[in-house]
Biotite code that builds the C-alpha atoms (Angstrom):
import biotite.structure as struc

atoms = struc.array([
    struc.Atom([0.000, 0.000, 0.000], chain_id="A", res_id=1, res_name="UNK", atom_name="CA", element="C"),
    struc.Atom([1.219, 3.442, -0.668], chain_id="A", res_id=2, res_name="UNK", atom_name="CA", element="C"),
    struc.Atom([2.061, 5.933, 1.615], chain_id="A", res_id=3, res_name="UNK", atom_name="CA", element="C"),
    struc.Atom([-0.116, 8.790, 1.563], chain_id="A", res_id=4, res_name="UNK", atom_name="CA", element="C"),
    struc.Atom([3.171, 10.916, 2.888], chain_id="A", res_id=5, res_name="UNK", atom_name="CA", element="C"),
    struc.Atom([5.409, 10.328, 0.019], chain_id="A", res_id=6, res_name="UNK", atom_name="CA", element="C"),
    struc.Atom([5.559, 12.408, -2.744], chain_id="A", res_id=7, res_name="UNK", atom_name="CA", element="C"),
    struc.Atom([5.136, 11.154, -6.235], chain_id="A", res_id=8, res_name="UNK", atom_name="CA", element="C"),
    struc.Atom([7.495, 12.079, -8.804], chain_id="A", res_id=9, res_name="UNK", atom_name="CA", element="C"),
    struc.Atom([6.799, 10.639, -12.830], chain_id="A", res_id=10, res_name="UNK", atom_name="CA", element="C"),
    struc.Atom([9.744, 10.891, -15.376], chain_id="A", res_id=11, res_name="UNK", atom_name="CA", element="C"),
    struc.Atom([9.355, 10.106, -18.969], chain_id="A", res_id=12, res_name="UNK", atom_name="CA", element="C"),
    struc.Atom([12.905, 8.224, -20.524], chain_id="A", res_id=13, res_name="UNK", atom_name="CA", element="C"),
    struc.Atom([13.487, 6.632, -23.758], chain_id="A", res_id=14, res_name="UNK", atom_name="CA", element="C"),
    struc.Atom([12.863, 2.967, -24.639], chain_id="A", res_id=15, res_name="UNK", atom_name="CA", element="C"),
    struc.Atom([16.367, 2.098, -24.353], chain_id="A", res_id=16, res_name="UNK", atom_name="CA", element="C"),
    struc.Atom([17.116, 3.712, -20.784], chain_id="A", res_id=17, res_name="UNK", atom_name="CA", element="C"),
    struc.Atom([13.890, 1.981, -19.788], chain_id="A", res_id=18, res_name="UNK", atom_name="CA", element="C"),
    struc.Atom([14.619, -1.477, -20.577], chain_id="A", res_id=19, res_name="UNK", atom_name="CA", element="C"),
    struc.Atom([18.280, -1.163, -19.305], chain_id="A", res_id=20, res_name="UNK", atom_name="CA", element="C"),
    struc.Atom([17.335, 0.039, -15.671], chain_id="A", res_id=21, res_name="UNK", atom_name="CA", element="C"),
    struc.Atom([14.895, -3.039, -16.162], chain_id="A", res_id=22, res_name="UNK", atom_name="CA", element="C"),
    struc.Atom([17.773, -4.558, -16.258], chain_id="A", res_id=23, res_name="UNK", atom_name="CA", element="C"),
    struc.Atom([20.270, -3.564, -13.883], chain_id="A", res_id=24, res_name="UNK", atom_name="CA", element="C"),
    struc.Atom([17.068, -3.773, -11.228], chain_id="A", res_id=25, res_name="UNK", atom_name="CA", element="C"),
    struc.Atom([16.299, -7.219, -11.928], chain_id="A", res_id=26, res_name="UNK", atom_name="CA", element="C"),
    struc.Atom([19.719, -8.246, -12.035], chain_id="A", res_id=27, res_name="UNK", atom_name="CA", element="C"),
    struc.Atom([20.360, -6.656, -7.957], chain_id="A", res_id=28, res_name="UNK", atom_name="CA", element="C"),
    struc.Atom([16.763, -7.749, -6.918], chain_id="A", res_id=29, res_name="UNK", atom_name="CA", element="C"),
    struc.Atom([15.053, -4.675, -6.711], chain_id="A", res_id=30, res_name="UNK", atom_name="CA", element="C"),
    struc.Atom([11.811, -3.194, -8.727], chain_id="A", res_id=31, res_name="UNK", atom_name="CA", element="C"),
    struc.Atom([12.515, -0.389, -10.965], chain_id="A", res_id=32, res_name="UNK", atom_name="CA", element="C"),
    struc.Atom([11.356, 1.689, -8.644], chain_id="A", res_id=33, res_name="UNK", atom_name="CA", element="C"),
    struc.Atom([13.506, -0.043, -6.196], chain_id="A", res_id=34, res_name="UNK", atom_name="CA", element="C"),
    struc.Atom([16.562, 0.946, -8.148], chain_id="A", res_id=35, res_name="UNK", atom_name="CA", element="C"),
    struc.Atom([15.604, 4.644, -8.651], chain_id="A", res_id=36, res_name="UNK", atom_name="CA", element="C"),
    struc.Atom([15.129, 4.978, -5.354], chain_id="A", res_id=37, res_name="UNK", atom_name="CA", element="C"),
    struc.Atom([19.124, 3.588, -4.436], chain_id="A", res_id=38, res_name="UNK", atom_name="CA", element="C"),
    struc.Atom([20.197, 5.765, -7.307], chain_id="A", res_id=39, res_name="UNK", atom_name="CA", element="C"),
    struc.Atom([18.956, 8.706, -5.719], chain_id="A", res_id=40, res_name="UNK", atom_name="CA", element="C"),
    struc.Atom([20.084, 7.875, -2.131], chain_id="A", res_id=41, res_name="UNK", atom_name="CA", element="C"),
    struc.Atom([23.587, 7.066, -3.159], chain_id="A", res_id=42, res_name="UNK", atom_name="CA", element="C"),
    struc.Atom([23.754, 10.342, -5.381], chain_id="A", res_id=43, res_name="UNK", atom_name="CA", element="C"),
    struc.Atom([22.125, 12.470, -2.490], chain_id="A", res_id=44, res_name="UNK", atom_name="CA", element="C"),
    struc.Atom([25.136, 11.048, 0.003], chain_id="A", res_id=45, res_name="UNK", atom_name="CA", element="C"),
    struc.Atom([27.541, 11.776, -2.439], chain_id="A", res_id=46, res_name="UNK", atom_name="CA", element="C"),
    struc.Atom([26.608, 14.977, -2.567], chain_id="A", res_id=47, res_name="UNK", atom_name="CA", element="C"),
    struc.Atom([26.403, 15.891, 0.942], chain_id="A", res_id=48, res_name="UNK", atom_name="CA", element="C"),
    struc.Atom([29.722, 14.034, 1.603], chain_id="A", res_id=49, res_name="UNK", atom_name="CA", element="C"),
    struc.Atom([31.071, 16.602, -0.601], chain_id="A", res_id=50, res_name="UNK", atom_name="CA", element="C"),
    struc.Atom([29.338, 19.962, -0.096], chain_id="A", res_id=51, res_name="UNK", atom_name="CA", element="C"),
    struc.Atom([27.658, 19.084, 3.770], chain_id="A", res_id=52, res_name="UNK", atom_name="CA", element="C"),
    struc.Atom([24.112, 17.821, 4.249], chain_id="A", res_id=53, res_name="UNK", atom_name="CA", element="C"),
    struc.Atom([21.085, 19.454, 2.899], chain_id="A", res_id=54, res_name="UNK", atom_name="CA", element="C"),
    struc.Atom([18.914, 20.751, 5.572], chain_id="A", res_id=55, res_name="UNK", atom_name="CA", element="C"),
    struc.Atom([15.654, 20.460, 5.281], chain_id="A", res_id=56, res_name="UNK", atom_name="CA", element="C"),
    struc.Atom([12.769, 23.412, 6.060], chain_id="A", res_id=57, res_name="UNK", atom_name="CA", element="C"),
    struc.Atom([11.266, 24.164, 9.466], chain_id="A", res_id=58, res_name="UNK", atom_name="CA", element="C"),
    struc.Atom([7.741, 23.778, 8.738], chain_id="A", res_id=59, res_name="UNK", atom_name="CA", element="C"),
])
């Protein structure tokens, strides 16, 4: 079940990109979703390893 708290983010890619992070996701285990999800993670720590973490907003 989704969670109502997440946000929802749709991304239109090629044919080509689409089948090969198919792919690499079935190949580690994950969905496709799955695998976006680690992408963005592991590019988000990268980033704040190198430039210091991204605070979020007081709300």
């Amino acid at each position: 079940m989704r969670n109502k708290n997440n946000k929802h983010l749709g991304i239109e890619i090629d044919p080509e990109l689409h089948y090969k992070l198919h792919y690499i996701s079935k190949y580690y285990g994950r969905s496709a979703n799955g695998e976006i999800l680690y992408l963005i993670r592991q590019e988000i720590k990268a980033f704040e390893k190198n430039e210091g973490e991204i605070e979020l907003p007081k709300d």
